[in-house]
Structure formats: structure tokens, C-alpha cells
C-alpha angles and dihedrals in degrees: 000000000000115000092170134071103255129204110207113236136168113240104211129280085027139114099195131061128237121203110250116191108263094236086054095047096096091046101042087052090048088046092050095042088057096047106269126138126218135193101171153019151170126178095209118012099189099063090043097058084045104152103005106074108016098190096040086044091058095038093056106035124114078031132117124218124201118179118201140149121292092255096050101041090057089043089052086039086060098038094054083045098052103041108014112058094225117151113254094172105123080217092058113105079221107038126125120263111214117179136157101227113220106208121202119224100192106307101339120080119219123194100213088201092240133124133220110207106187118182137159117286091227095071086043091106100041089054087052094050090041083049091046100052102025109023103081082045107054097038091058082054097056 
């Protein structure tokens, strides 16, 4: 299901496009030309997950989720930290949420390895502008 308008790109490495939400496009290009991977993404969850979960729905809108792998997500986590001044403090109304999701398949869990990173969309242009002059850089430096 795709709420929002989506611009087809091609991740590297890849032949086929995938459809990144148009708001996204600028920092998932930035976050692929400095070496991150990415698996997901939503430019605003809330409204995404619109009907089907009223409270979730609430909590996360106006919120971005970007799903990477483990190692990325903490590299992009202290990158935004370092050089970008967002707050991280679980206390803070505008801090990032990063969490490793277990699924459960019937009775068994299973930890995809992968990490969800939310945070608000207003600070959606100041993290591609941190990604696009410091990311290469400081990952390089890790």
C-alpha cells in the first residue's frame, strides 16, 4: 500500500527501481552516495498507517521512518548526533526513536537485523544537508 506520491529510483548495485517517497528522494540519494544502505522508508508514518491503527497512527504522524541495517542505522544515529545537534535524549518531545523490531511468525520470533530509525519530518532537510556534507566523511573516519 503506498499513501504517499513516490519518485522511482535505483538503490546501487541495483537494475530495477524502487518507489521512494517523493519527500525522501533528496535524503535517500545523499544516504546511498555516502555508503549507506537502505531497505525502507516513509516520509510520514502516521498518515500511512492512516485507519488501520488509530493510536499508532496519532503517535507517528508528522514522523519519518527509515529502515537500515543495524550497522548503518547507528552510523547515521552518530552522525546526526556529532554533527547535527538533534536531540537523541529518549526525554526529548523531538528526539529519534531507534528500535530492532522482533516479528513474530506464529509462535516463533525472528529479529530481521534490521533497524527502524523515526524521527520528526521537520528535521528531514537539516539531516540531508548534515548526510550530504559529513556523511562520506565521517564514515571514512569510523
Amino acid at each position: 500500500m503506498t499513501t504517499h506520491s513516490q519518485v522511482p529510483l535505483i538503490p546501487p548495485g541495483e537494475d530495477e527501481p524502487v518507489g521512494i517517497d517523493a519527500e525522501l528522494v533528496p535524503l535517500i540519494q545523499a544516504l546511498w552516495e555516502t555508503g549507506y544502505t537502505t531497505i525502507t522508508c516513509c516520509q510520514d508514518l502516521g498518515e500511512s498507517i492512516g485507519g488501520l491503527n488509530r493510536r499508532k497512527s496519532a503517535y507517528w504522524k508528522g514522523w519519518v521512518l527509515l529502515e537500515l541495517p543495524a550497522t548503518d542505522a547507528k552510523a547515521l544515529a552518530e552522525l546526526a548526533a556529532s554533527f547535527g545537534g538533534f536531540p537523541m535524549h529518549w526525554a526529548d518531545p523531538d528526539a529519534w526513536d531507534i528500535s530492532m523490531p522482533v516479528i513474530m511468525l506464529g509462535p516463533n520470533a525472528v529479529m530481521p537485523g534490521i533497524v527502524q530509525v523515526h524521527f520528526p519530518f521537520i528535521q528531514l532537510e537539516h539531516l540531508t544537508a548534515v548526510v550530504r556534507s559529513r556523511g562520506a566523511q565521517f564514515r571514512a573516519g569510523r
